[in-house]
Structure formats: structure tokens, C-alpha cells
PDB file of N, CA, C and O in Angstrom:
ATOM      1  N   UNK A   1       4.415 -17.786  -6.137  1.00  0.00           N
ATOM      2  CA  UNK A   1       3.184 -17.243  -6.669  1.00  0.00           C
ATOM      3  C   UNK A   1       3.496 -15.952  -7.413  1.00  0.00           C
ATOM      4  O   UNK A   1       4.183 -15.185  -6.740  1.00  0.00           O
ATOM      5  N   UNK A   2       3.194 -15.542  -8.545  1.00  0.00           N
ATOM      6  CA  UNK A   2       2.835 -14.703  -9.297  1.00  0.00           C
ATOM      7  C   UNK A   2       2.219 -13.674  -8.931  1.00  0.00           C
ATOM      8  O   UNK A   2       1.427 -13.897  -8.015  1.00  0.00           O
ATOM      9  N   UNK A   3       2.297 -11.877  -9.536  1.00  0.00           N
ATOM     10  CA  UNK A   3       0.869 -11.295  -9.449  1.00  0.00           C
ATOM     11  C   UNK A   3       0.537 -11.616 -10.896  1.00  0.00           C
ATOM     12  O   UNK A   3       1.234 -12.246 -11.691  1.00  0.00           O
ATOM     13  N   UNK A   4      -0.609 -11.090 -11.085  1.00  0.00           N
ATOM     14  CA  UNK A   4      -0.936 -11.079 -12.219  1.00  0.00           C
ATOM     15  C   UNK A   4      -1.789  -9.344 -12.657  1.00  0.00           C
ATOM     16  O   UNK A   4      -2.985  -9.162 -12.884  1.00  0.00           O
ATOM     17  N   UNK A   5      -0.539  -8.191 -12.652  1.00  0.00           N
ATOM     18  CA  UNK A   5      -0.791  -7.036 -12.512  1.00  0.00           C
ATOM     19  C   UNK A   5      -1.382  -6.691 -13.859  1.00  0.00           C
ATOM     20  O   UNK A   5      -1.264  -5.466 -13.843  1.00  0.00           O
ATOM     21  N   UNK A   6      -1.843  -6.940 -14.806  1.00  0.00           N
ATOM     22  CA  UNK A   6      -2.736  -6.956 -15.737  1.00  0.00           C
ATOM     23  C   UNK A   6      -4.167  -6.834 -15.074  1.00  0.00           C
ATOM     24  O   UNK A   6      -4.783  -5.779 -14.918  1.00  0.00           O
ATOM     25  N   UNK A   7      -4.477  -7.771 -14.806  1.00  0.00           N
ATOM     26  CA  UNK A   7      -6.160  -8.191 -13.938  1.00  0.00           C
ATOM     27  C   UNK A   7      -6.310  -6.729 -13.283  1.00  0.00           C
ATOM     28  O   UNK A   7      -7.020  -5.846 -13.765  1.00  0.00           O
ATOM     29  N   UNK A   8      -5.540  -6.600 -12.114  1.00  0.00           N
ATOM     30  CA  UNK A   8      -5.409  -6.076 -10.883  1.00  0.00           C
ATOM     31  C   UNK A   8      -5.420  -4.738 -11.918  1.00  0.00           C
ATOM     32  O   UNK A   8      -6.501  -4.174 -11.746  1.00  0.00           O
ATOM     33  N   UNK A   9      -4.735  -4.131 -12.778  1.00  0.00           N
ATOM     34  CA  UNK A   9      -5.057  -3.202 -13.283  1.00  0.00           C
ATOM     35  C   UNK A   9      -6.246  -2.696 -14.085  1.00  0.00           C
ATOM     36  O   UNK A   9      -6.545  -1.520 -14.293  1.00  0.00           O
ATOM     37  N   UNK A  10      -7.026  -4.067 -14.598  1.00  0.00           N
ATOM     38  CA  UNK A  10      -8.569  -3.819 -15.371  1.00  0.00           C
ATOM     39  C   UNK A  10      -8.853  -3.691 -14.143  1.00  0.00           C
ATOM     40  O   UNK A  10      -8.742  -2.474 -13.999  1.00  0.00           O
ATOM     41  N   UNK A  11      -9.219  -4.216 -12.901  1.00  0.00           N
ATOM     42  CA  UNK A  11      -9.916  -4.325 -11.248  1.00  0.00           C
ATOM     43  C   UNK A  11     -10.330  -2.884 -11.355  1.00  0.00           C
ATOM     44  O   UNK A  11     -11.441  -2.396 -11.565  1.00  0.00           O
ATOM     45  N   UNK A  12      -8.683  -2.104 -11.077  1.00  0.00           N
ATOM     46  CA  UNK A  12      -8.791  -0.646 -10.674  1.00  0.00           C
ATOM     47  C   UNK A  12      -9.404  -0.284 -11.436  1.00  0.00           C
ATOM     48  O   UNK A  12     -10.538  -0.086 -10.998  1.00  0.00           O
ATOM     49  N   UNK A  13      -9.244   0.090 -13.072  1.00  0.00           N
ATOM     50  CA  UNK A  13      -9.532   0.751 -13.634  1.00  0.00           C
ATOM     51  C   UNK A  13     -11.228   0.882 -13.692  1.00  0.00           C
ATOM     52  O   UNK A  13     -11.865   1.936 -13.699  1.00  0.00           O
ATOM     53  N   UNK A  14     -11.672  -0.255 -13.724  1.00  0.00           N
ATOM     54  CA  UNK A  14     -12.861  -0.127 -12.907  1.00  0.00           C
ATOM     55  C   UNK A  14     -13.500  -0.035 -12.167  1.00  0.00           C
ATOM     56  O   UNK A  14     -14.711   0.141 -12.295  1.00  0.00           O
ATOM     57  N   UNK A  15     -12.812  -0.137 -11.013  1.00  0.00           N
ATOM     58  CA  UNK A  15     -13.411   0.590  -9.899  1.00  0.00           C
ATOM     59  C   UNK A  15     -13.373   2.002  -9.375  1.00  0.00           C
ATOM     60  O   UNK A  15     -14.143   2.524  -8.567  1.00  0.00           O
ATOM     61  N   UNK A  16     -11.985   2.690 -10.193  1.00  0.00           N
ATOM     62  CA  UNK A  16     -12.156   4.283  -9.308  1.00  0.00           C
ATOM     63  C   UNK A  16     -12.061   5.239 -11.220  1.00  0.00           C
ATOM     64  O   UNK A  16     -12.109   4.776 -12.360  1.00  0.00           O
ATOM     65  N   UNK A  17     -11.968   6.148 -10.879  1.00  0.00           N
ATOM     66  CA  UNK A  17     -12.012   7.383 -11.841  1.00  0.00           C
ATOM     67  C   UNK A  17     -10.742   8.317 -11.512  1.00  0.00           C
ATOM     68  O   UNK A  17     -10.798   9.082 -10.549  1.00  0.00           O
ATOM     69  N   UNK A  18      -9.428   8.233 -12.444  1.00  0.00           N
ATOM     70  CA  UNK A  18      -8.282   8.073 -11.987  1.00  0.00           C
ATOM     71  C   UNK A  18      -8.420  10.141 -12.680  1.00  0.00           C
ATOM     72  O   UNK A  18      -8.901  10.352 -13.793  1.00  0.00           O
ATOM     73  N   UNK A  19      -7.974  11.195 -11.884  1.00  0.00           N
ATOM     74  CA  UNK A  19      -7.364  10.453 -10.043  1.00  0.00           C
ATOM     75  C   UNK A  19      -7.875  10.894  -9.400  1.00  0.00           C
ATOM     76  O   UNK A  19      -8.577  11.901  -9.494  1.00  0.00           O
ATOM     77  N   UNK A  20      -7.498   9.787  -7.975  1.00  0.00           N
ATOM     78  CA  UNK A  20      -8.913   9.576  -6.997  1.00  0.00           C
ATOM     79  C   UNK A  20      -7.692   9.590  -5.762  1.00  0.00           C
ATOM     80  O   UNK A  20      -6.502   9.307  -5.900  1.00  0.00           O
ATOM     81  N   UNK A  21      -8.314   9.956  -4.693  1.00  0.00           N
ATOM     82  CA  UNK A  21      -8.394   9.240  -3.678  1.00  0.00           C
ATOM     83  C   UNK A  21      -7.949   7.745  -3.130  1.00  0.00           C
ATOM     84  O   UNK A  21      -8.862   7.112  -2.599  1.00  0.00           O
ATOM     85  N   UNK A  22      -6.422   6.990  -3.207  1.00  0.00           N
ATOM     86  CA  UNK A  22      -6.473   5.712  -3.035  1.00  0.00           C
ATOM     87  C   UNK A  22      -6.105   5.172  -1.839  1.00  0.00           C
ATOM     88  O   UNK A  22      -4.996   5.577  -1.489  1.00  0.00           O
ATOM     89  N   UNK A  23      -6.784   4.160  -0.831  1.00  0.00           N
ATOM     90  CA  UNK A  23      -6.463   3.576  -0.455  1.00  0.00           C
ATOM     91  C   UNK A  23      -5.449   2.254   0.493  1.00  0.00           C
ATOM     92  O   UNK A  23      -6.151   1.313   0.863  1.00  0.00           O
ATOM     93  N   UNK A  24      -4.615   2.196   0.705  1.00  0.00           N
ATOM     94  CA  UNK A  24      -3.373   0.840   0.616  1.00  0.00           C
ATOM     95  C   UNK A  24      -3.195   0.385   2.151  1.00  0.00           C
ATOM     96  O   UNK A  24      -2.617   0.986   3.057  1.00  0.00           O
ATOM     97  N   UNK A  25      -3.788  -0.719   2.174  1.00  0.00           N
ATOM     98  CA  UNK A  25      -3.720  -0.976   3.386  1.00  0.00           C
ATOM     99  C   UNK A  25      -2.519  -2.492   4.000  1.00  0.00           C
ATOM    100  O   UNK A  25      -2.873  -3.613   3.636  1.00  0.00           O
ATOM    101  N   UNK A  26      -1.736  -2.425   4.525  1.00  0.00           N
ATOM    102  CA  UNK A  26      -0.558  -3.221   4.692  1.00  0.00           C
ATOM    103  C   UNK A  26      -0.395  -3.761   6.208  1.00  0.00           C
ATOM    104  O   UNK A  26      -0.493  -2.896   7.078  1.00  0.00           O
ATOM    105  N   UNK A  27      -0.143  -5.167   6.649  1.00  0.00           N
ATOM    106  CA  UNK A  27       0.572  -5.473   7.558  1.00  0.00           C
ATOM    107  C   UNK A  27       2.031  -5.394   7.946  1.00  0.00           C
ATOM    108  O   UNK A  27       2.561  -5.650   6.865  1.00  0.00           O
ATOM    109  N   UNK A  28       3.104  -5.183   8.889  1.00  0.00           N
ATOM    110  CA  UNK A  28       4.245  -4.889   8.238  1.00  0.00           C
ATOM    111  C   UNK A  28       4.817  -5.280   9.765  1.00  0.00           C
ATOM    112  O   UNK A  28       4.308  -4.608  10.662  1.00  0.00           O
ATOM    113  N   UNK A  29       5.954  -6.426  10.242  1.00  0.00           N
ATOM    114  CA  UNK A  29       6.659  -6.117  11.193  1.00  0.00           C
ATOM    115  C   UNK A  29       6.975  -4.634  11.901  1.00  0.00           C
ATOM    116  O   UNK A  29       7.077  -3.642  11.179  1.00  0.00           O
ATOM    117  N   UNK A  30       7.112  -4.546  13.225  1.00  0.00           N
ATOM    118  CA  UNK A  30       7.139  -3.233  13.526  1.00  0.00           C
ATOM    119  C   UNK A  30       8.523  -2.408  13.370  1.00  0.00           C
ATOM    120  O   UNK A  30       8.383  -1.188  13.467  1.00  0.00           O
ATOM    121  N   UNK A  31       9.947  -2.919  13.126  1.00  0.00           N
ATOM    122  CA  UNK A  31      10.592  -2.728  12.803  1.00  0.00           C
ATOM    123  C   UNK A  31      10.825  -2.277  11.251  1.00  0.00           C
ATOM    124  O   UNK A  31      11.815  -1.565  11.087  1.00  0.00           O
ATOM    125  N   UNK A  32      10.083  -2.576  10.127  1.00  0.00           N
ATOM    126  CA  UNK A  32       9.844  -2.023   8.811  1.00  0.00           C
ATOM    127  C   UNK A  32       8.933  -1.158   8.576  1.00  0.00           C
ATOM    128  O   UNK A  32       8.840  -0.596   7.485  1.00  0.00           O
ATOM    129  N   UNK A  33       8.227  -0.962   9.462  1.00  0.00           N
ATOM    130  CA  UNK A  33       6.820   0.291   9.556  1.00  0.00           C
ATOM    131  C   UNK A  33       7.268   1.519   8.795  1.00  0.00           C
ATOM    132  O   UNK A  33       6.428   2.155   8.158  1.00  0.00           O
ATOM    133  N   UNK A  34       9.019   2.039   8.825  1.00  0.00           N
ATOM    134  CA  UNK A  34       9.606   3.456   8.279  1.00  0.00           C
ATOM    135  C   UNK A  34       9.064   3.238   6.624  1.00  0.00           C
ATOM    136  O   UNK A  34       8.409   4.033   5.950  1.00  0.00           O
ATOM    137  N   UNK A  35       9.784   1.353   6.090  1.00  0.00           N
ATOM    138  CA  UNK A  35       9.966   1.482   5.024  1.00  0.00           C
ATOM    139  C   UNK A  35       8.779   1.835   4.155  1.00  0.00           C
ATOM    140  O   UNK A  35       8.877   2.420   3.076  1.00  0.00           O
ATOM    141  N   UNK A  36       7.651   1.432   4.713  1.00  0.00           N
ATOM    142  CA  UNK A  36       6.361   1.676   4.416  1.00  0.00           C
ATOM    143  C   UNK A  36       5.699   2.890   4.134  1.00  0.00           C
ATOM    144  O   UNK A  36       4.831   3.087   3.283  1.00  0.00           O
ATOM    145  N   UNK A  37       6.252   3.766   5.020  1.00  0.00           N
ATOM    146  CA  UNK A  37       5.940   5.350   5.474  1.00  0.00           C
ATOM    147  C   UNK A  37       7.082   5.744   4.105  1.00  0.00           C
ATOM    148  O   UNK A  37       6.439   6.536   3.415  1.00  0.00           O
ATOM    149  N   UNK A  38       8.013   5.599   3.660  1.00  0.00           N
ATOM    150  CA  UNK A  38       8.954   5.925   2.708  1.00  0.00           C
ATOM    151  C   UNK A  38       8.623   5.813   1.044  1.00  0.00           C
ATOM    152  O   UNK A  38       9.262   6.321   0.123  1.00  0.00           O
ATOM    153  N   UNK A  39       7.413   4.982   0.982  1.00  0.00           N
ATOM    154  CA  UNK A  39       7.095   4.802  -0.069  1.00  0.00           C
ATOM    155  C   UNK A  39       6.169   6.322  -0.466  1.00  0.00           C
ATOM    156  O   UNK A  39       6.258   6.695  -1.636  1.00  0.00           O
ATOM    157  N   UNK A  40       5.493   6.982   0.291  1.00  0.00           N
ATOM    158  CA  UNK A  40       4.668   8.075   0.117  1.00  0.00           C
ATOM    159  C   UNK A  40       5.185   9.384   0.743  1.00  0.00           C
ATOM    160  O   UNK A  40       6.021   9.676   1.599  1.00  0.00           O
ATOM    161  N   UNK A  41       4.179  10.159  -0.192  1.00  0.00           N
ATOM    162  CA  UNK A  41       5.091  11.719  -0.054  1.00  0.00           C
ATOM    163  C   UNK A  41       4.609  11.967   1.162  1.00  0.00           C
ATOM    164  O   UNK A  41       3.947  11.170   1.827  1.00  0.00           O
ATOM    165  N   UNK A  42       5.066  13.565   1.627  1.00  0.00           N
ATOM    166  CA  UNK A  42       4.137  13.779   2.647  1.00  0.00           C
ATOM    167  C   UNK A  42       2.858  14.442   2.438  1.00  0.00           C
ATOM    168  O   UNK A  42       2.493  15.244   3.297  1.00  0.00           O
ATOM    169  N   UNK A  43       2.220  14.253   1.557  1.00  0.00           N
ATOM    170  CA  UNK A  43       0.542  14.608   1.244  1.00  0.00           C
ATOM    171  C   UNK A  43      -0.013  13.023   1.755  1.00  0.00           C
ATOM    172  O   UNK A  43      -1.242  12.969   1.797  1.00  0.00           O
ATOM    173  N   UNK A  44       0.439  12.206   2.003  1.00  0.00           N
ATOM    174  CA  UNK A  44      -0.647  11.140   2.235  1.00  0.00           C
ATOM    175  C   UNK A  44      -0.640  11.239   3.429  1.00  0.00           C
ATOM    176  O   UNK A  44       0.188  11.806   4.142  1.00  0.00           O
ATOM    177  N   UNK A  45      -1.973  10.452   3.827  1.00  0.00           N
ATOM    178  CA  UNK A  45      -2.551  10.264   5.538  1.00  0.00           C
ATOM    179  C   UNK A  45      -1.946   9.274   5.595  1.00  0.00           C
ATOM    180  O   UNK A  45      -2.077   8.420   4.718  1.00  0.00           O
ATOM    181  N   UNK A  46      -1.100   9.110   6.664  1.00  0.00           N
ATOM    182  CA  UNK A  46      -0.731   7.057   7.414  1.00  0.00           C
ATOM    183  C   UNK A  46      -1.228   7.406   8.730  1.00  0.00           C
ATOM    184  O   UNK A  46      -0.806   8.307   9.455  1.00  0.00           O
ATOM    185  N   UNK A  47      -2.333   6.454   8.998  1.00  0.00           N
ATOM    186  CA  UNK A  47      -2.544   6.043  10.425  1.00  0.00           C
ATOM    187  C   UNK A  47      -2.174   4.576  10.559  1.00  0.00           C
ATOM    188  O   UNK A  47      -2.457   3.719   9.723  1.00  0.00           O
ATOM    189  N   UNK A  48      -1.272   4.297  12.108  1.00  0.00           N
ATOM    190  CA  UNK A  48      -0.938   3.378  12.224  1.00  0.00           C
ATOM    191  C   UNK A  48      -1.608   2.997  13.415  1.00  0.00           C
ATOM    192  O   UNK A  48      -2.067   3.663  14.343  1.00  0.00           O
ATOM    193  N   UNK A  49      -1.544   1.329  13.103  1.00  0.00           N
ATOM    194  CA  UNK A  49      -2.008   0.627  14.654  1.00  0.00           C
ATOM    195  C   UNK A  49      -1.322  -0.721  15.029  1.00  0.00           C
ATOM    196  O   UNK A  49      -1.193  -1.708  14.304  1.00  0.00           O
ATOM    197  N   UNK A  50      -0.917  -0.557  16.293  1.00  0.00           N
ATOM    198  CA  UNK A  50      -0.047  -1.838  16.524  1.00  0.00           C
ATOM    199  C   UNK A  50      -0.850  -2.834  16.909  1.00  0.00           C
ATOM    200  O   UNK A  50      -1.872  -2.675  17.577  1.00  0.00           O
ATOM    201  N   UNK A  51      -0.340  -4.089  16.427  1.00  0.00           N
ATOM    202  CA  UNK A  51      -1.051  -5.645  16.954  1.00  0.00           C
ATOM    203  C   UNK A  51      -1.126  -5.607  18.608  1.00  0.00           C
ATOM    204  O   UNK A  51      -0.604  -4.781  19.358  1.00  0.00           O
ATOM    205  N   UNK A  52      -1.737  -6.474  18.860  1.00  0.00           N
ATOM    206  CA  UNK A  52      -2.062  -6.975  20.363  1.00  0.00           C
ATOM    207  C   UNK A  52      -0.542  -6.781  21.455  1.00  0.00           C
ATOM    208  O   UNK A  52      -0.504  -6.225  22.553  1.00  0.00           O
ATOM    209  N   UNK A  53       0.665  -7.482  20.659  1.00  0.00           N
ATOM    210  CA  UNK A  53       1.678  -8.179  21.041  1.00  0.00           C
ATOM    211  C   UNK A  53       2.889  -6.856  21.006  1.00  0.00           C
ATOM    212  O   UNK A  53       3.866  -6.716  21.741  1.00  0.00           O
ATOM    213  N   UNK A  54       2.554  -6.242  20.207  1.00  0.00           N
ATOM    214  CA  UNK A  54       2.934  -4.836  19.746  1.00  0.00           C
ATOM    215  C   UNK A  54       4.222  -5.394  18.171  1.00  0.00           C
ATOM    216  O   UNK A  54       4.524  -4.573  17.305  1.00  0.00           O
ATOM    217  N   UNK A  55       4.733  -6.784  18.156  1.00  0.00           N
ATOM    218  CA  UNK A  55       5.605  -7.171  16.817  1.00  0.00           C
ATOM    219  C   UNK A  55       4.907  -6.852  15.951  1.00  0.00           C
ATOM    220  O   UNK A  55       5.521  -7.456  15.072  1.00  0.00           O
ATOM    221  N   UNK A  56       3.557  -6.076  15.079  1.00  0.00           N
ATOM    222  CA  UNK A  56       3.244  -5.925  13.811  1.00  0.00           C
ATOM    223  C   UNK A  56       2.628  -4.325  13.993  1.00  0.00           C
ATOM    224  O   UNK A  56       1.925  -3.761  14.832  1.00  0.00           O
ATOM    225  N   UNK A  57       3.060  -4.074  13.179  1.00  0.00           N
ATOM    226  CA  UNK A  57       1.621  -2.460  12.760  1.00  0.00           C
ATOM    227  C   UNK A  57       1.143  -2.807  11.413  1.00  0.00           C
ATOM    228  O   UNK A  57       1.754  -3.090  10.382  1.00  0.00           O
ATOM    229  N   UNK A  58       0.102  -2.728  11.642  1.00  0.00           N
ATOM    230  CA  UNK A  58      -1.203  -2.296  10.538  1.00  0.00           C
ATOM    231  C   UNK A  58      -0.698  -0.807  10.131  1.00  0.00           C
ATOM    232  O   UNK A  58      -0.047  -0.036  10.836  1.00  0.00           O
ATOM    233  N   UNK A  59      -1.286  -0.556   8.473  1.00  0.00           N
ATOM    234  CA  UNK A  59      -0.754   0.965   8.241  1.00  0.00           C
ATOM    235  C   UNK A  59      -1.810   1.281   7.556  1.00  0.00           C
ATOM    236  O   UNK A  59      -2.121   0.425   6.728  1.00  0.00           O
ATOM    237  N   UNK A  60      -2.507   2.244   7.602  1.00  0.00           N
ATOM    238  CA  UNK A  60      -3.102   2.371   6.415  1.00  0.00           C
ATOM    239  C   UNK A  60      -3.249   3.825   5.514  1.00  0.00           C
ATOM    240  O   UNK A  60      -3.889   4.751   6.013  1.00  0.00           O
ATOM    241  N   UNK A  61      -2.608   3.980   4.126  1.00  0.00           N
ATOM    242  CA  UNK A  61      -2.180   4.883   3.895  1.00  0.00           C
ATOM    243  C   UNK A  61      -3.460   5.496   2.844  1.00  0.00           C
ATOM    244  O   UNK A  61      -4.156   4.824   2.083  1.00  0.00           O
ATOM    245  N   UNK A  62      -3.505   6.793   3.047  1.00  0.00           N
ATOM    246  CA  UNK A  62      -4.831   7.441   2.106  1.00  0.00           C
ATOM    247  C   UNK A  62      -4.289   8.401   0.884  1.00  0.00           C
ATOM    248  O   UNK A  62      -4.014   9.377   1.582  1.00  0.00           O
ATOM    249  N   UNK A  63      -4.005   8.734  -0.209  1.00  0.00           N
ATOM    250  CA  UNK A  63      -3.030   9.479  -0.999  1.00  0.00           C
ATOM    251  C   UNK A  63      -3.337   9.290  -2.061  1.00  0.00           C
ATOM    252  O   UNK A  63      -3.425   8.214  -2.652  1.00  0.00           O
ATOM    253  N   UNK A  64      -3.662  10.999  -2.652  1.00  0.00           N
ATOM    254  CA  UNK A  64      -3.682  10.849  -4.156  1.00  0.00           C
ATOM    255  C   UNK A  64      -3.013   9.962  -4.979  1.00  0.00           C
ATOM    256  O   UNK A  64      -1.812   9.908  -4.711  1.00  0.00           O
ATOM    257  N   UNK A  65      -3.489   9.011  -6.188  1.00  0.00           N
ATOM    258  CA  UNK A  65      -3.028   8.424  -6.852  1.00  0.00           C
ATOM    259  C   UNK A  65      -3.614   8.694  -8.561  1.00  0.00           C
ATOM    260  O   UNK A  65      -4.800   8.532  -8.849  1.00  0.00           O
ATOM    261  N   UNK A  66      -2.712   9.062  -9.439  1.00  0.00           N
ATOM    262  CA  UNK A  66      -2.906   9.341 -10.943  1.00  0.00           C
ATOM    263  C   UNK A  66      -3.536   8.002 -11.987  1.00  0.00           C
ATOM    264  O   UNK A  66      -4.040   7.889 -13.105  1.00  0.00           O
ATOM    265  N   UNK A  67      -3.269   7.399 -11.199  1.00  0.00           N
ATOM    266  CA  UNK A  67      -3.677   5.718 -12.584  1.00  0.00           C
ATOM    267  C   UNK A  67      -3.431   4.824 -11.851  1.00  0.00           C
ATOM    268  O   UNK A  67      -2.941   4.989 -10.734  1.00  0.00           O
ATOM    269  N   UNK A  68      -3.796   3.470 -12.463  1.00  0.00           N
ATOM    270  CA  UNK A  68      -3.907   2.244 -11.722  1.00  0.00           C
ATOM    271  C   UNK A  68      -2.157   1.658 -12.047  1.00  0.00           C
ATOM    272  O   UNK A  68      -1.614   0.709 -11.482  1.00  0.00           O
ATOM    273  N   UNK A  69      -1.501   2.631 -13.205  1.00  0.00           N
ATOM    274  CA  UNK A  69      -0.051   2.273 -13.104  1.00  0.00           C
ATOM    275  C   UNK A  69       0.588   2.528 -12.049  1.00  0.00           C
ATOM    276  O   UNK A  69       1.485   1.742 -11.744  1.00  0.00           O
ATOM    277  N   UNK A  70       0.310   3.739 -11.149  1.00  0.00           N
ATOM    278  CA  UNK A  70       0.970   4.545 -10.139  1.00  0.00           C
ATOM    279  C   UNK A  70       0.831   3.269  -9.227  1.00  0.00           C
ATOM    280  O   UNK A  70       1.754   2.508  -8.937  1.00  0.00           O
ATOM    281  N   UNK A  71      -0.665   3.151  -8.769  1.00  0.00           N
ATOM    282  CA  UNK A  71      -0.907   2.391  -7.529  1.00  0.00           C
ATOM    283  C   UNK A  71      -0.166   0.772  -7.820  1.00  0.00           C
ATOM    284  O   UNK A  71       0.267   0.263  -6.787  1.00  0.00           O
ATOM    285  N   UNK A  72      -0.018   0.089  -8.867  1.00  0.00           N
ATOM    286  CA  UNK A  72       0.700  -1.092  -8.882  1.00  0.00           C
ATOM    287  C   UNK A  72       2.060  -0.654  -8.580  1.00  0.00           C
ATOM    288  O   UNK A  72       2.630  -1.654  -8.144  1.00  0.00           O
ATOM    289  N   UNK A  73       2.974   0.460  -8.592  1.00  0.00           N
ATOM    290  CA  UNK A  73       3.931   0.737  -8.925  1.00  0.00           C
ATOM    291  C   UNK A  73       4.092   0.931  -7.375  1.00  0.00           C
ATOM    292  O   UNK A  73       5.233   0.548  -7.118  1.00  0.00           O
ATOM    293  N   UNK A  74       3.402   1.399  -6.096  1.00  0.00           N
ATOM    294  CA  UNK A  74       3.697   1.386  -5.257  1.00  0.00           C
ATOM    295  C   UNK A  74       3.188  -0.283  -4.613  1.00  0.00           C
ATOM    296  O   UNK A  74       3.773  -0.681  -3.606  1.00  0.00           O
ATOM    297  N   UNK A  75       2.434  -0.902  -5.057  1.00  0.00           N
ATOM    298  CA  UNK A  75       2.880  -2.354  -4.919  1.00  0.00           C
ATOM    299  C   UNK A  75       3.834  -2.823  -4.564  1.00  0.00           C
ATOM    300  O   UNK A  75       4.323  -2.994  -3.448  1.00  0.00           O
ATOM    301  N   UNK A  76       4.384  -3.245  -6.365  1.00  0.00           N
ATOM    302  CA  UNK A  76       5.523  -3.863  -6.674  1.00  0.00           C
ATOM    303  C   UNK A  76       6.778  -3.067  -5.586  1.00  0.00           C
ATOM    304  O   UNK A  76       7.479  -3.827  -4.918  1.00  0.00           O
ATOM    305  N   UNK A  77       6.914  -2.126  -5.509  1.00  0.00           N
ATOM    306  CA  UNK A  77       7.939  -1.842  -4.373  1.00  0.00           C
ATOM    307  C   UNK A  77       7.629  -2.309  -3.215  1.00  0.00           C
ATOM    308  O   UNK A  77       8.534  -2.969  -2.704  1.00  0.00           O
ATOM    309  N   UNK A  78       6.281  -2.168  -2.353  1.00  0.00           N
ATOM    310  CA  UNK A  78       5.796  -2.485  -0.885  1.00  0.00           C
ATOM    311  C   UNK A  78       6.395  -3.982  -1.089  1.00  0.00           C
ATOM    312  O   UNK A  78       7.347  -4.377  -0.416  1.00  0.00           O
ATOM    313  N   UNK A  79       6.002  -4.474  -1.697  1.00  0.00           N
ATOM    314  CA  UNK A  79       6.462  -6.335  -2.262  1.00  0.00           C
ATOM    315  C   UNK A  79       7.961  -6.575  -1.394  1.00  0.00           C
ATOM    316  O   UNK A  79       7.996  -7.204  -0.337  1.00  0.00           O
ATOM    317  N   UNK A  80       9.128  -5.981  -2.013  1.00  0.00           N
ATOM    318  CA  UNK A  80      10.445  -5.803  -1.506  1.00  0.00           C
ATOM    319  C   UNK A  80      10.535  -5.851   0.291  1.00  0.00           C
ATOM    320  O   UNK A  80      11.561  -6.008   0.953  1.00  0.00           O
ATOM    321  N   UNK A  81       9.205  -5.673   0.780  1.00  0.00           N
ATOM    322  CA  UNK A  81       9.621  -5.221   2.107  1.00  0.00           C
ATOM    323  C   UNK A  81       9.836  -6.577   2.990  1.00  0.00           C
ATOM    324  O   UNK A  81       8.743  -7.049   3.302  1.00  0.00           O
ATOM    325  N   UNK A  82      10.543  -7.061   3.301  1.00  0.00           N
ATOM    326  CA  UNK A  82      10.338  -8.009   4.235  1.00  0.00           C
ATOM    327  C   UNK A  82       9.428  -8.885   5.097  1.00  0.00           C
ATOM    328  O   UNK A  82      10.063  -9.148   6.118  1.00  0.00           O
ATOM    329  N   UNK A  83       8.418  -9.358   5.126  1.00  0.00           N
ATOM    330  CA  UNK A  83       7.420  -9.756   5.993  1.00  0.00           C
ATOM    331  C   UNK A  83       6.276  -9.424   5.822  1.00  0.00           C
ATOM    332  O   UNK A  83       5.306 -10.051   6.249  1.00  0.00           O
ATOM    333  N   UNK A  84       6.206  -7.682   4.726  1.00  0.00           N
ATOM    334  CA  UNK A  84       4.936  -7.091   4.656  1.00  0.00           C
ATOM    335  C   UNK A  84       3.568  -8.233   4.005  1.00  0.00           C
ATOM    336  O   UNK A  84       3.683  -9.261   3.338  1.00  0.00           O
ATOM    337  N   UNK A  85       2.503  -7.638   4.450  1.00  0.00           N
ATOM    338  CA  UNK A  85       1.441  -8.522   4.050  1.00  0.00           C
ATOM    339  C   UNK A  85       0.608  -7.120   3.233  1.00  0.00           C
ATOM    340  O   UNK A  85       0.392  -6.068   3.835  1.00  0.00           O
ATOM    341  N   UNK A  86       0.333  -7.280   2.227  1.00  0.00           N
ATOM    342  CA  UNK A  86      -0.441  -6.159   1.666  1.00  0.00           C
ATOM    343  C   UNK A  86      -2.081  -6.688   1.545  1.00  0.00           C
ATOM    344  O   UNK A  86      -2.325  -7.872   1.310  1.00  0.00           O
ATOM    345  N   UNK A  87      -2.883  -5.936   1.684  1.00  0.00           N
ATOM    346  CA  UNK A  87      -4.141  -5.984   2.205  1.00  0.00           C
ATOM    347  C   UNK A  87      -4.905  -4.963   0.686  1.00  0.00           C
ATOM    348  O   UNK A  87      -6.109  -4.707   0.657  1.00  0.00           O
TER     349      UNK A  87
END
């Protein structure tokens, strides 16, 4: 499957007023949880929460973002992570 980061970039661009406040919310084995946390500076909020079983954390990261290029750009990297499920 494809993205199709065109779309996903008209999406944003219409939905926020760049720059804002963004969002990114990810599933991630609990063993890759760092790589996740590595993608953002330390100005962003990550609160994490582990699954039932404790094998997954939920992440969800809050952090200035400049354009809907920035936020695909931390995408396309989260993508690389092993197992992650992006939300």
C-alpha cells in the first residue's frame, strides 16, 4: 500500500493554520517506544500508555509543528519503525 502524501497534505492544510499545535498519535511495540520518543525535540509533550498485556505503548506526542511538510516528514520516518501503527 501506498501513502498518498499529496491528499494528506491538502487534509492538513486545511485543517490547522500552520504553525499550530500538532498532534501524532502512534501504536508502537514496547521495545521501540525510544525510537518514537527520538523523532521529537525536547519541547514536545509524550504521554505514554501501556496495553493491557504491557507488549505495546500507545504514545501520544503534542509539539509545535511549522507546515504540513514538517508533520509528513515526521511520518515518513515514524513509517521505518518496526511494527509501529500510526494513528
Amino acid at each position: 500500500m501506498t501513502t498518498d502524501y499529496t491528499t494528506l497534505a491538502q487534509r492538513l492544510d486545511q485543517a490547522h493554520e500552520w504553525p499550530c499545535c500538532y498532534t501524532f498519535k502512534f501504536i508502537v511495540p514496547k521495545a521501540r517506544q525510544e525510537e518514537v520518543v527520538c523523532l521529537f525535540g525536547p519541547e514536545a509533550f509524550i504521554g505514554k500508555t501501556a496495553s493491557r498485556t504491557g507488549k505495546y505503548m500507545s504514545i501520544t506526542v503534542e509539539t509545535g509543528m511549522e507546515s504540513s511538510a514538517q508533520v509528513i516528514d515526521v511520518y515518513k520516518r515514524a513509517a521505518t519503525i518496526q511494527g509501529i501503527v500510526m494513528l
